[in-house]
N, C-alpha and C positions, 0 to 999 in steps of 0.2 A: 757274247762277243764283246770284250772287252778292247782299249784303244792301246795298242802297244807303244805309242807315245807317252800315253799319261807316264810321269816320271814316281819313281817309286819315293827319294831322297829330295830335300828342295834344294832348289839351284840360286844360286847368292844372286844371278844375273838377274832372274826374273823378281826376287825378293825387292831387289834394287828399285825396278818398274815400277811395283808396285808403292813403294814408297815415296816415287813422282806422283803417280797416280792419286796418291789420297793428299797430296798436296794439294792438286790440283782440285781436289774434291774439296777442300777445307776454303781451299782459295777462292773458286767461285761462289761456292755460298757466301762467306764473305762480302764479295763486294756485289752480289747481284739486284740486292733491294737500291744499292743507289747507282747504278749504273743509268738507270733514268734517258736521257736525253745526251748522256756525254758522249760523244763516239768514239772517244778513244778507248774508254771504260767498256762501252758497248761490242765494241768489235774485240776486245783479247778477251772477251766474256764468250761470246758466239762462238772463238775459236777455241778455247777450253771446253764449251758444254760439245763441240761437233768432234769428240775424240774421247773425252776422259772416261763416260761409264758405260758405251759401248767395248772399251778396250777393258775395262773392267770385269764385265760381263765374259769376253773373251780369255781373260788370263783367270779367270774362278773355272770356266769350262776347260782348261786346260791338266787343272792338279782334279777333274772331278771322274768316276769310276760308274762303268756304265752295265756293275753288276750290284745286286743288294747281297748281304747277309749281315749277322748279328751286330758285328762290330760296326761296318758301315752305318745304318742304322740308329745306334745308338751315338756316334760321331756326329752324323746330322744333327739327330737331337741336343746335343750341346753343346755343338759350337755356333748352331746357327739356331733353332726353335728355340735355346732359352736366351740367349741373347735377345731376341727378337721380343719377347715378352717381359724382360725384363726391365729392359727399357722403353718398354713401351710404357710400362706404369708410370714409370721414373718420370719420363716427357708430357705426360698426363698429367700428371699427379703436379707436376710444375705449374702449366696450362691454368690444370686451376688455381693454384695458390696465387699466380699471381695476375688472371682475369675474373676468377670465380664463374669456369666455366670449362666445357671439356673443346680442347683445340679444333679448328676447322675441320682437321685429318678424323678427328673421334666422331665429330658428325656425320660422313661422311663412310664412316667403317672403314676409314683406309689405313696403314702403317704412319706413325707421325715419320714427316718430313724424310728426313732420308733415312729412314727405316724400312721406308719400300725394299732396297734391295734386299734384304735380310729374308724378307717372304718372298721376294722372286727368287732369290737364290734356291730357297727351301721347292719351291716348284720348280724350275729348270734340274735340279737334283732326281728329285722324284720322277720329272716325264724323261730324264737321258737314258735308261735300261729302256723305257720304250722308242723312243728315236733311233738310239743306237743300233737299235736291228733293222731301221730301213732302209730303202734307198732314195738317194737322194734327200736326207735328211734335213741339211740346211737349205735347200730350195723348199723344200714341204711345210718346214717350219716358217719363212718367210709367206707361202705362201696364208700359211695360216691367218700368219698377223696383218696381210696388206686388205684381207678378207673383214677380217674383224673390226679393224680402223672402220669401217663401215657402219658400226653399229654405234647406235647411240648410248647402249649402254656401257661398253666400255671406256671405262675411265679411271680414276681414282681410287673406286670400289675394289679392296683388296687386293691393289695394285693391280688389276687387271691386266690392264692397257701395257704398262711396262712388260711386266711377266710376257706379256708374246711379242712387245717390239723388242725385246731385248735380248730376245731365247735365241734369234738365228747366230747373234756374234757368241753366247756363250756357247753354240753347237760346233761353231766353225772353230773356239779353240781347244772344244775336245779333239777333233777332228786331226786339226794343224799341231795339236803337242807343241813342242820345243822346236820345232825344226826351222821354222824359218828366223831364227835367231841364233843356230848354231855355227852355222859361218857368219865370216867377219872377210867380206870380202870388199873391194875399196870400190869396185864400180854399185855396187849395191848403198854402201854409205853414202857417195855423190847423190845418186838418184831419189835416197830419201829423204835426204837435205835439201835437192831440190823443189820435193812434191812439200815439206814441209815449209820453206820458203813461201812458195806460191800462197800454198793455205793462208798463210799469216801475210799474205799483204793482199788477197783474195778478201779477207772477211773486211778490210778498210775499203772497199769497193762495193759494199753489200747496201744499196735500196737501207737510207733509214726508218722504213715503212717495213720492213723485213719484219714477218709476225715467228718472233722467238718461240713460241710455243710449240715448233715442229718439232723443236731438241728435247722437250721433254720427253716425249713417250706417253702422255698421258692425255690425250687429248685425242675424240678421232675427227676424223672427216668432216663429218657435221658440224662439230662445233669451230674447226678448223675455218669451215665456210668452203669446202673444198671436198664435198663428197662426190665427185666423179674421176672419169680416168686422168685428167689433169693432176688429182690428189696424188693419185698410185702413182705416176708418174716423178711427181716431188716425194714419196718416200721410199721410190727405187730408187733414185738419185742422192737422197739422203743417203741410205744403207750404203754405198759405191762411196760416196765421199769421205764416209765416216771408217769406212772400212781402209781405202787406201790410206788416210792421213793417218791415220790411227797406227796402222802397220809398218807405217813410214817413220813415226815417234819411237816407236817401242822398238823398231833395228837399231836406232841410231844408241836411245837409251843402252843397248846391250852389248854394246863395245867397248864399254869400259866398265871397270868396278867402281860403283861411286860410294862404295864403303856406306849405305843404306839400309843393307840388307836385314839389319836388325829393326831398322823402322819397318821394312815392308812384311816382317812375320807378323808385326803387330800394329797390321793396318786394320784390322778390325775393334779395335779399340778405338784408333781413332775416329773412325767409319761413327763408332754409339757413341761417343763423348763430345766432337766439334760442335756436336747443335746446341751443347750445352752449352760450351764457353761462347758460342757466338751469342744465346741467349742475356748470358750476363754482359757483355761488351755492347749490346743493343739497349739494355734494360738501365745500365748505367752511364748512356750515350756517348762512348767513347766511340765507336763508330761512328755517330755521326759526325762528331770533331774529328776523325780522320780525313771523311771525306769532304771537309772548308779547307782543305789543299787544295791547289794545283793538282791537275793529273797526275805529272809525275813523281812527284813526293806522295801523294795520297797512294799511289801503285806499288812505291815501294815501300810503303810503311805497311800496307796493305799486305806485300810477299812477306815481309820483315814478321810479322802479327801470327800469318799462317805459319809459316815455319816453326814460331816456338808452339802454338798450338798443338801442331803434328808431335813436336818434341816432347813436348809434355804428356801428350796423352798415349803416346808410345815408349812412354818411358817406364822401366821393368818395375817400379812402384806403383803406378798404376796398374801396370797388371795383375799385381797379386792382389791389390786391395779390392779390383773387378771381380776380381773370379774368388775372392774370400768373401764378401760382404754383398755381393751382386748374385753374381752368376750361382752361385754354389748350393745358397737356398732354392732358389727355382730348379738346379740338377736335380738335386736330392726330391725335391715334388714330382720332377719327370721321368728319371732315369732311376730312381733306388728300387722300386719294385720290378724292374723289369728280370732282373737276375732270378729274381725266383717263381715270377710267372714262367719264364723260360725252363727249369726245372724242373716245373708241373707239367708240362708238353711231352706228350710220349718221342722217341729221339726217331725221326722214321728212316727209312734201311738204308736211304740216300738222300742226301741233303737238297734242299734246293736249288743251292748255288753250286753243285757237283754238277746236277743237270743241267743249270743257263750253259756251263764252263762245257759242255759236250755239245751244246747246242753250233750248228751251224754257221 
């Protein structure tokens, strides 16, 4: 049972999205190590992390296919499994050159830094042919995760912790497809400029005691300090918050063409590459002399920084030089034999994905 939304062709609108979206990605990292005690800094931070990769998570479930065969398959494997490993040596291999030691993340067995998504992606993929055929899928899968927040071992360990707080928003946009951004209706646009409004002068009214680490995803109950129904409580209320303001960004984002769309095909490059250049802009302390501004100057030198970031690393030199000198070698490690193991496999009278496609 496949999602007759999922779109066959990509859509410039959503392309667009997604080319805010890894702004915003570039952008909070950025400024989040000295966000500190500023609340100006602190609050448009809270309000970027309480939308940007749960909508993330949402618009990857959206273009994702909730049957397997050969092609699919091997698609996964290199756009997301060699990515994933490829950089993961790269950010290692850095780690040590320049602490002589492997990063907090390698201790830990987990994806460096924002390499998480890449292996939740990789499992949200894999568990959507099994969801896809239940019901009530995006309640089951929440359920999972409000379950597991419980445990003290979920956390950091092979993205755990994300991989299920993050599974119900990419289930609901297999789910939702294209649709709720296919009209462009004018009382719908009021209403999410107003819920976005709120949001954004909401988070300047936030307890500066407000423990940021709900937004991660990685963190549960217990260490939270809040392993009871109070907890579940703050991450049903999470999930509602994140979900409405979220949905209320991305209508507004899709009523125009912000001429993006070729940034946001090649948001996953920027996605592997920002932690590098943030690495060098830290290592040669130009961040920090950003942030001896003023708020306001440091905000906008701040967006000013992210943007050519995003530009750069989304720019079509980049890509070929990723996928020639990067990605290419690790394909050919994962993907060159499979062709002719497939080969060897007797062909049987009906395919697998004949019978999902018959199934119910």
């Amino acid at each position: 049972m496949s999602n007759p939304t999922t779109p066959s062709v990509r859509n410039p609108s959503i392309d667009n999205i997604k080319a805010i979206l890894i702004f915003f990605v570039v952008f909070g990292h950025l400024i989040e190590i000295y966000v500190g005690e500023d609340h100006v800094l602190r609050s448009i931070w809270l309000f970027v992390y309480a939308f940007h990769m749960p909508m993330f998570a949402l618009i990857s479930g959206m273009f994702s296919k909730a049957h397997w065969n050969d092609k699919n398959a091997t698609q996964l494997i290199s756009t997301v499994l060699v990515p994933l490993i490829a950089f993961e040596i790269i950010y290692e291999a850095t780690e040590f050159f320049l602490k002589g030691n492997l990063s907090v993340y390698g201790n830990m067995i987990a994806p460096y830094w924002m390499l998480w998504y890449l292996l939740s992606l990789l499992c949200w993929r894999l568990l959507l042919p099994l969801f896809a055929r239940m019901q009530f899928a995006v309640a089951l899968a929440l359920g999972v995760s409000l379950i597991a927040s419980y445990s003290e071992h979920a956390g950091y360990f092979l993205s755990i912790s994300r991989t299920l707080v993050f599974f119900p928003y990419f289930l609901l946009g297999w789910q939702l497809g294209q649709r709720p951004f296919a009209d462009k209706k004018q009382g719908k646009v009021v209403l999410s400029a107003l819920i976005v409004l709120a949001a954004l002068i909401g988070v300047f009214f936030l307890k500066t005691d407000f423990d940021y680490r709900w937004l991660y995803g990685s963190y549960s109950l217990h260490r939270l300090e809040m392993a009871n129904l109070t907890g579940t409580f703050y991450q049903l209320l999470q999930y509602a918050a994140s979900t409405i303001i979220g949905l209320a960004i991305l209508y507004l984002l899709a009523q125009k063409d912000l001429r993006l769309a070729h940034i946001g095909q090649r948001s996953i490059y920027v996605l592997v590459w920002h932690g590098m250049a943030l690495i060098i802009l830290q290592e040669t302390g130009v961040l920090r002399h950003i942030f001896k501004f003023d708020n306001v100057t440091a905000l906008l030198i701040s967006a000013l920084v992210s943007a050519a970031i995003v530009w750069l690393c989304s720019h079509e030199k980049c890509e070929r030089f990723t996928k020639r000198y990067l990605l290419a070698p690790v394909t050919w490690l994962l993907v060159s034999q499979l062709g002719t193991r497939q080969a060897e496999l007797p062909v049987p009278a009906k395919s697998v994905e004949a019978r999902v496609q018959q199934e119910p």
